[in-house]
Each structure stands twice: as structure tokens, then as C-alpha cells.
C-alpha positions in Angstrom: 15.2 11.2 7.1 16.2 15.1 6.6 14.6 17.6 8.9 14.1 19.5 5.7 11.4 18.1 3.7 11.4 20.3 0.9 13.6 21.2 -2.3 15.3 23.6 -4.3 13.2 23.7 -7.8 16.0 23.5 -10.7 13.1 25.7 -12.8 12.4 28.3 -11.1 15.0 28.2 -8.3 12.5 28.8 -5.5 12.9 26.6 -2.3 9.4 25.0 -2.0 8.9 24.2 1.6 7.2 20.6 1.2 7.6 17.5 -1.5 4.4 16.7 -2.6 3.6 13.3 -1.9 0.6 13.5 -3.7 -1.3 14.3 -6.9 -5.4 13.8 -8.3 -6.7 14.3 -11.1 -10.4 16.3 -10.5 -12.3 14.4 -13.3 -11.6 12.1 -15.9 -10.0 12.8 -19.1 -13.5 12.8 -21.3 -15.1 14.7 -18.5 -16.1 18.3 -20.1 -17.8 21.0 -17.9 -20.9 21.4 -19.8 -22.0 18.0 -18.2 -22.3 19.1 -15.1 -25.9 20.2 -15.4 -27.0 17.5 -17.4 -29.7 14.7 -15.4 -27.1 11.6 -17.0 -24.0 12.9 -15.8 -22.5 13.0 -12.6 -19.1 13.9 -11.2 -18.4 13.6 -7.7 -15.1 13.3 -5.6 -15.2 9.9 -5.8 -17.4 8.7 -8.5 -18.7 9.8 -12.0 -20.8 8.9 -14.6 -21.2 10.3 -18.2 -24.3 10.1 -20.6 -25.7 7.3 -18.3 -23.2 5.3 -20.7 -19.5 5.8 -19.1 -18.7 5.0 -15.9 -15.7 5.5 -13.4 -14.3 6.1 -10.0 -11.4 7.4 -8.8 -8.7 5.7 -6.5 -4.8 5.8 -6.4 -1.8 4.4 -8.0 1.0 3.9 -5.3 4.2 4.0 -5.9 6.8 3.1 -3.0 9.7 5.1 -2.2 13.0 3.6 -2.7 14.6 3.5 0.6 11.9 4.6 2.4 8.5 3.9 4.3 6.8 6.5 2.0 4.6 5.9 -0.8 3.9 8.3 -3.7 0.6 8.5 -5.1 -1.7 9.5 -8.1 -5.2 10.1 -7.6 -6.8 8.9 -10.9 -9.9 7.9 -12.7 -10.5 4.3 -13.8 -13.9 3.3 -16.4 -15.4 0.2 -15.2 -18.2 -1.4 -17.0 -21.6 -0.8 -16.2 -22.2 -3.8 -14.2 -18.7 -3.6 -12.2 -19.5 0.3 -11.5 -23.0 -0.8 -9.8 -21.5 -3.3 -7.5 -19.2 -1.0 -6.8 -21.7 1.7 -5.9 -24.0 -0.8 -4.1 -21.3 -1.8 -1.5 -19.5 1.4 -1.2 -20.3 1.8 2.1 -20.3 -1.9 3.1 -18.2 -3.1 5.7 -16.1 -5.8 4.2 -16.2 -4.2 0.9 -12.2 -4.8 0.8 -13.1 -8.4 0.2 -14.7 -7.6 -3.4 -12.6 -9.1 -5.9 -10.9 -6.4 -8.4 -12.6 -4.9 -10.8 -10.9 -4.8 -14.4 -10.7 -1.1 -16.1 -9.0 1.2 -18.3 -7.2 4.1 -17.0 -8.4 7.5 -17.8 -6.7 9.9 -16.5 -3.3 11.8 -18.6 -0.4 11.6 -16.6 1.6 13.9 -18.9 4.8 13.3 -17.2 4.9 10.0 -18.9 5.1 8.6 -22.5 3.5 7.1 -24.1 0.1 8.1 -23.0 -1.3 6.8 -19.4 -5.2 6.6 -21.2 -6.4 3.1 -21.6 -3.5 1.4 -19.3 -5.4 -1.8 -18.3 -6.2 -2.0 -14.5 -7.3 -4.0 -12.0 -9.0 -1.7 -9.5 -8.9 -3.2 -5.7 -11.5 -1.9 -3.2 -10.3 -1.2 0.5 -11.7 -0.7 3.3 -14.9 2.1 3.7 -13.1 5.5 3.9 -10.3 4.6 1.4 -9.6 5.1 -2.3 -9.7 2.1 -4.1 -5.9 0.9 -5.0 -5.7 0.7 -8.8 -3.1 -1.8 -9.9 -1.7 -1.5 -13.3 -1.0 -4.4 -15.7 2.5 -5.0 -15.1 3.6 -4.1 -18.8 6.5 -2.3 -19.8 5.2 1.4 -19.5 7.2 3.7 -17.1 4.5 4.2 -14.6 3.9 0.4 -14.7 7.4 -0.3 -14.2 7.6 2.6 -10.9 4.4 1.3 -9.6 6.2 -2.3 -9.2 10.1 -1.3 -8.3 9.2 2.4 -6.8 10.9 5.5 -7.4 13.6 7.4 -5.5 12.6 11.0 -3.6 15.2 12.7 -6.6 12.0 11.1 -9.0 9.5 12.8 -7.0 11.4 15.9 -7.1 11.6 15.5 -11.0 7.5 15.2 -11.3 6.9 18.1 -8.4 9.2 20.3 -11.1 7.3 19.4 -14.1 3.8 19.8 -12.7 4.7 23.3 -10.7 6.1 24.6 -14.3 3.8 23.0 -16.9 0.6 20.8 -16.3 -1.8 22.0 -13.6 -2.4 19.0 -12.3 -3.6 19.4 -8.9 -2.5 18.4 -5.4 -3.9 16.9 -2.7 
């Protein structure tokens, strides 16, 4: 482990003083500002709801470090179906609720750092314990995030996404 956890940023040559570990998405893909007043929509940090027809909640993809105790990590919105997204909901704060079975969805949040698309990636979404995201588990296809989410990525990788979000997406962190 350096002493220096930051990097030198091959785009804009500035030393940033901290890899982020770390990024969300604030809403899902379809989500669109002029629903926030509507009485069928609802968008909160960790749950939303659109049209009183879509449904989803936000957890994280974790991706291990290679050679490291770190884990990487996308915050993300996954739709769940109506009846998945209520049970959900009912035991969210349950104690035990870790012991839910997964819940199947579809991915939708952009990671634009990837390609092919990261919408509709099938997902199983795992429910932990109160106080923690959900862990959403892609299906193990070929798709690069897939395929980093099962054999991890290095801290050069990270280094790689921190670049291209700082110069070009406006995802945000945290």
C-alpha cells in the first residue's frame, strides 16, 4: 500500500489527491426532472418509482481490486417488478432482511465507460443487512463490467475510469 493515494491525471496532468473508490448514479436512466412534482413519481436516495408503473432501487456493483483488500464500486439503479419492489419496500427496514432471496432486474443505469451499453444488463439484486445498499450481481455474461465484477480490476483500471469521468461524463461521486 503507497502512502500516496492519489494520481497523476494523463488528461489534464493535475495530481488529484485521492482515487475515487466510488461512483452513483443520482437517478435512473428514464428518470427526467419534470417528475419530480408529479403525485406517481418518486425519487429518493434509495428508491424510486415512475408513473406508479416503473419501479427501482439503487444498490452497488462491487468490483474487487486485484491485489488488494479494496473493492470498487458503482452505485446504480436496478427496475424490479411491481411485486419484487413492494417486498422490497415492506422489509426495508426489517431485521433479517439479508435473508430475502434475490430479486431479478434489469440494470438501468449508463455506465458510459463501457460498451456495449450497461441498460438492461440482467441482475440479480441481493438485499443486505438494514443500513446497506443492496449488492446487485450481474449475470455472468461476457460484457466487460460483467467480466470485472467476477475477476476484479487493477488500481491502474480505476485510474483509467477516475480519468474518463473527471474529463467527460459527470457522473457523480460518492
Amino acid at each position: 500500500m503507497t502512502s500516496d493515494l492519489g494520481f497523476t491525471c494523463t488528461c489534464c496532468g493535475s495530481h488529484h489527491g485521492e482515487l475515487p473508490m466510488n461512483y452513483s448514479a443520482a437517478a435512473p436512466y428514464v428518470w427526467d426532472p419534470s417528475f419530480a412534482d408529479a403525485p406517481d413519481c418518486l425519487l429518493s436516495s434509495d428508491q424510486c418509482v415512475i408513473k406508479a408503473q416503473h419501479y427501482f432501487v439503487r444498490g452497488l456493483i462491487e468490483i474487487p481490486v486485484i491485489g488488494s483488500e479494496e473493492v470498487f464500486s458503482w452505485g446504480v439503479w436496478v427496475s424490479l417488478s411491481r411485486e419484487n419492489f413492494s417486498r422490497a419496500a415492506d422489509l426495508w427496514d426489517t431485521p433479517g432482511r439479508e435473508s430475502e432471496k434475490p430479486y431479478f432486474g434489469w440494470l438501468t443505469t449508463e455506465l458510459p465507460i463501457y460498451s456495449p451499453s450497461t441498460i438492461n444488463l440482467k441482475t440479480n439484486v441481493h438485499t443486505r443487512p438494514i443500513g446497506e445498499r443492496p449488492l446487485v450481481e450481474l449475470e455472468p455474461t461476457e460484457h466487460p463490467l460483467a467480466v470485472e465484477q467476477r475477476t476484479g480490476i487493477t488500481r491502474d483500471r480505476i485510474r483509467e475510469i477516475a480519468e474518463a469521468l473527471l474529463h467527460g461524463t459527470g457522473h457523480e461521486s460518492g
